[in-house]
N, C-alpha and C positions, 0 to 999 in steps of 0.2 A: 581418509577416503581410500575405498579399495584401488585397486587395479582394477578391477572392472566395473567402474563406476562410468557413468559418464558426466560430470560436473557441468551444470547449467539449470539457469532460475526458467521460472513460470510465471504468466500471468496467468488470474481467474476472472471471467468475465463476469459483470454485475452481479447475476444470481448464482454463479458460482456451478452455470450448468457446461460451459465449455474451460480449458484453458491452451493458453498458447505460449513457446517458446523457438529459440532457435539451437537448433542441435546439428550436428554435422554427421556424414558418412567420411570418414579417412580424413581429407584435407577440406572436404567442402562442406558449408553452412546450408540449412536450410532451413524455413521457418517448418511447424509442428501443432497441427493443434489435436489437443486431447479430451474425447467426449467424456464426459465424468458420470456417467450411469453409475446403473448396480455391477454391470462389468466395463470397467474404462478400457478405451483403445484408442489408439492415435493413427495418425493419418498426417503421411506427407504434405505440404503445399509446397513444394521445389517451382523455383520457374526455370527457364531457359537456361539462366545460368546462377553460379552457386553467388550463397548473399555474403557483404561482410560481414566479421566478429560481432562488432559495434551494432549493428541491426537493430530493430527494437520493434516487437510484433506485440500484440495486443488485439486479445478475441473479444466478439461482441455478441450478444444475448442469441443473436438469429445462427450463430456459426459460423458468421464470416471473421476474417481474421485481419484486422490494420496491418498493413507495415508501410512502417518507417525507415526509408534509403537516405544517403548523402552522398551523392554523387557530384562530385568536384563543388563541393561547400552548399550544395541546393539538397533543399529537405523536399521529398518528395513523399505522396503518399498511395496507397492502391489499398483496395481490398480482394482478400485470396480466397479461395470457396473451394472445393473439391468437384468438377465433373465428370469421373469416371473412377474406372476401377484403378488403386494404386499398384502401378508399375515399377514402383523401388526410386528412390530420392533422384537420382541421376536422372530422369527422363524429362519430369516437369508435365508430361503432357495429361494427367490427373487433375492438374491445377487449371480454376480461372482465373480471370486478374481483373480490374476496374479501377482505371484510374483516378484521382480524385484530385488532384492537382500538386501543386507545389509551392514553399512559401521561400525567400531567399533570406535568409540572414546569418548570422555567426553562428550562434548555437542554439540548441532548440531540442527539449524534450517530452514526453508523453507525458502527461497527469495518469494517476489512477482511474479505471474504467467509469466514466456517470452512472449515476444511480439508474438512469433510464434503460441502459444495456445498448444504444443506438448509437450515440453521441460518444467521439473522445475530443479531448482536448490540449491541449500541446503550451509550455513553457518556454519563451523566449527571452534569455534576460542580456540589456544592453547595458551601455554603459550610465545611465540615469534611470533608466525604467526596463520594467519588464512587460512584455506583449503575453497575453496570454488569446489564444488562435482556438477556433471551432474547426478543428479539421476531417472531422466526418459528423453526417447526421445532421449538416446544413443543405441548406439547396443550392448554393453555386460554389462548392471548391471550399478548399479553405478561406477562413474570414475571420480576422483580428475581432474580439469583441472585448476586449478590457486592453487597457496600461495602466500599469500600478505601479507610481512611484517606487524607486531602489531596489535593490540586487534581490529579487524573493527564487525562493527554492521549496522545495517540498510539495505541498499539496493534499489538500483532504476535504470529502463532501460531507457538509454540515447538514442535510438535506436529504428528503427523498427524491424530489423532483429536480434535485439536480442546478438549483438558483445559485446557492451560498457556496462558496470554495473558498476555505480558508489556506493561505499561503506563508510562508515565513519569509519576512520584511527586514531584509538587513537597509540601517541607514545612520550615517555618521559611526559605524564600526558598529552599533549594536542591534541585536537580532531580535526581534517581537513579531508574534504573530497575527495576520491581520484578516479581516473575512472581505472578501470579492464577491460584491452581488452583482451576477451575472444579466440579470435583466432590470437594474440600473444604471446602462452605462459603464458596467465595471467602479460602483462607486465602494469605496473602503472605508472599513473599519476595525478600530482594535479590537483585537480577543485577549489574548492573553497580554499582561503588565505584570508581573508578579511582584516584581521590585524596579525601581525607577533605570536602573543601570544594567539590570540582569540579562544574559541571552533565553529567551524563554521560546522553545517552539512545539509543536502539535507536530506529534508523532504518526495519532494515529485518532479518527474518532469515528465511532457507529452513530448515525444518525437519526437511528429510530429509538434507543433508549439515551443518548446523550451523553454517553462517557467518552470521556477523552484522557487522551494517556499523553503525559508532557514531559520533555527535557528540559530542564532549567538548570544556572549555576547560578542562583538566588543564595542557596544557603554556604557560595564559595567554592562550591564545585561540581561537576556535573550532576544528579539526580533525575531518576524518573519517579512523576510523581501523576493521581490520575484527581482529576474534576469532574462534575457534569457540567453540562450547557442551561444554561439557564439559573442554576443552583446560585443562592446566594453565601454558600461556606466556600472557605477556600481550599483551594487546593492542596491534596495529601500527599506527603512524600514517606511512601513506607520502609520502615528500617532493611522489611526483607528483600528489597529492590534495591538496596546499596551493596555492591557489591566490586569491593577494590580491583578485586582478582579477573574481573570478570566483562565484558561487552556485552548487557542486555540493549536489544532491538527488538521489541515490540513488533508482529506483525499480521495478527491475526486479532480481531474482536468476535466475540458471541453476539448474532443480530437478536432482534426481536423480547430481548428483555426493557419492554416500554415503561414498567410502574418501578422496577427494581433493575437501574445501570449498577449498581454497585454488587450486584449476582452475577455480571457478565463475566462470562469467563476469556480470559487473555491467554498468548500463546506469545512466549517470548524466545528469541534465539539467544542462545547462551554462547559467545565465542570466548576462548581464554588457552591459557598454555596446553591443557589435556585436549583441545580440538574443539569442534560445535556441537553443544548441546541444545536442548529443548525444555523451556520451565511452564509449567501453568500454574497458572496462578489465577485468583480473581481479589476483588477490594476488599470483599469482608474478611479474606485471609490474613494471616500472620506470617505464611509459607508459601516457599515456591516449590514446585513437585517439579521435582527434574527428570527429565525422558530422555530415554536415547533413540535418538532418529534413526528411521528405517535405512537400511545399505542404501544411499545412491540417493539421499534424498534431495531434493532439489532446496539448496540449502535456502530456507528466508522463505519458502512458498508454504501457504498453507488457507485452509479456511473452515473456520466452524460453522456446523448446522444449526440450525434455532434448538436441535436437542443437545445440545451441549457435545459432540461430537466431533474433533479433529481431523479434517483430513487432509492428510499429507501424501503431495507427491512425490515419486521415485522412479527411479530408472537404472537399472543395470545392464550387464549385456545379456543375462536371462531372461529378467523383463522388462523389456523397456519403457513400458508403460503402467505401473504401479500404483495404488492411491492405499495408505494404511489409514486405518477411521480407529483414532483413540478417544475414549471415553473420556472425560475427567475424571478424576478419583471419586467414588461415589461417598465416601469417608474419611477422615482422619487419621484412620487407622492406618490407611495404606502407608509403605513404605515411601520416604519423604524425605529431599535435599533440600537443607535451609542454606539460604543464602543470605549467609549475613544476619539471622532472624531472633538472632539473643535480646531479647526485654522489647519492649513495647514499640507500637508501631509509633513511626514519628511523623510531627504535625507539620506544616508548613511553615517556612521561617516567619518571623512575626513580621515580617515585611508584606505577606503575602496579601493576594485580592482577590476578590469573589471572578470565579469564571462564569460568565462573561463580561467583562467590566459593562457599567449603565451604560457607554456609550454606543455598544454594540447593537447593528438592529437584531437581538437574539433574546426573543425572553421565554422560555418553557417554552423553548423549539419553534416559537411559532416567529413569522416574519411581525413587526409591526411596520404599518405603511406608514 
């Protein structure tokens, strides 16, 4: 990364029309959200005084912006909005604030944005179970609405309306992933089993066409590998996603391909000894097209248009507020870095099981009552 970069992630809110981050002027933090038009521009929410490192802010569909403080071990939460003309980070008096209360426990972090753009929801894990909290987008304050037995982490909506969240369920040392219906009770079930003993978790999944992108070490060592929801084949672990040299992380899906998940286009982060790169890829492929990310890009953020279109944030000290929109390769022809992609794509170890296992309430996306 350059010298004049400034290094810091982003979140995108639901429809992918606002995003938000914390970025600093000199020594002080402050939160950031960035409107994503046809020309993006950001705009300070500084408060009164500067926020810490650790912060964790998260934009919502209407433009206001969560965050999340810990101030002497209490999670707190407010929403930030803009009321006036920006006066430069240091002043704060741009910003409004709205409190929303606070929840007291050891650790506790943000889910990815609800499908609704209104609602977030927040991860607590204890020493037996984990609390998972409604902490905007209810009507009194934050409010516990599940505990799911053992250590879970991750997070993803299986859904559009926002019910299903699926979570990664560590217990008795091994990790499966499990789905949390949120308006029963928080009642659980399995998703992914791949092999009896396996760590098998959900990376990453689009809800409206049903692909999901999985890490398993079923076949003895890490692999990512993709399924649909509801599909009874199992799940694929492609040759050109094995890659020794290399740390793929999945983090962007192609929405809105509903009759055809296995067209959706993926956006992987490539981390290894030359630095971070950027691969796209989709399931029908054999190859991963490798990109080089924009100066400053905000490493791990990113989000595709339903036209198959990339955009990636950045920030330099030129501009500090940047989005580059890459296409996928329209062709094959295009110049192409394979990863790993000598002879044929490879199938699921013979251990493997239909995503979603029977017992899942999950069949062709739809809930069964």
């Amino acid at each position: 990364m350059g010298a004049d970069t400034i290094p810091a992630g982003c979140t995108f809110a639901a429809d992918g029309s606002y995003a938000a981050r914390l970025t600093r002027e000199g020594p002080s933090w402050y939160p950031e959200r960035w409107t994503l038009g046809p020309e993006p521009y950001a705009v300070a929410l500084a408060g009164n005084q500067p926020e810490e490192p650790g912060t964790e802010v998260l934009p919502l569909a209407d433009g206001q912006v969560l965050i999340h403080r810990t101030p002497a071990g209490l999670h707190t939460f407010s929403l930030l909005y803009p009321t006036g003309p920006a006066t430069g980070p240091a002043t704060g008096r741009q910003t409004g604030e709205r409190p929303l209360g606070s929840v007291e426990c050891d650790a506790l972090s943000l889910l990815p944005p609800a499908p609704d753009g209104a609602t977030v929801y927040a991860l607590a894990p204890g020493g037996a179970a984990t609390a998972v909290w409604r902490v905007a987008g209810g009507g009194f304050g934050p409010e516990q609405v599940a505990e799911v037995p053992g250590f879970c982490a991750g997070g993803a909506w299986l859904d559009t309306p926002g019910r299903l969240l699926a979570l990664d369920q560590e217990r008795d040392g091994v990790t499966k992933t499990v789905v949390v219906d949120l308006e029963r009770g928080g009642e659980t079930t399995p998703l992914l089993q791949i092999a009896e003993h396996s760590n098998d978790r959900l990376l990453l999944a689009d809800p409206e066409s049903g692909l999901l992108l999985v890490r398993s070490d079923a076949a003895g060592e890490d692999r990512i590998g993709w399924g649909v929801l509801g599909s009874m084949l199992p799940v694929r672990f492609p040759r050109c996603l094995r890659a020794p040299d290399l740390l793929l992380t999945p983090f962007a899906v192609q929405p809105g391909q509903l009759l055809t998940p296995e067209a959706c286009a993926v956006a992987l982060r490539m981390d290894g000894p030359g630095g971070t790169g950027i691969g796209l890829w989709r399931p029908t492929s054999r190859h991963v097209v490798g990109l080089t990310p924009p100066e400053g890009w905000l490493a791990g953020a990113g989000r595709w248009t339903r036209a198959g279109v990339l955009r990636l944030p950045y920030a330099t000290r030129n501009v500090p507020c940047g989005v580059a929109d890459v296409p996928f390769p329209a062709s094959a022809s295009e110049p192409v870095e394979d990863v790993a992609a000598d002879g044929p794509e490879a199938e699921s170890p013979p251990a493997a099981r239909p995503v979603p296992l029977r017992e899942a309430p999950l069949t062709g996306r739809a809930v069964v009552g």
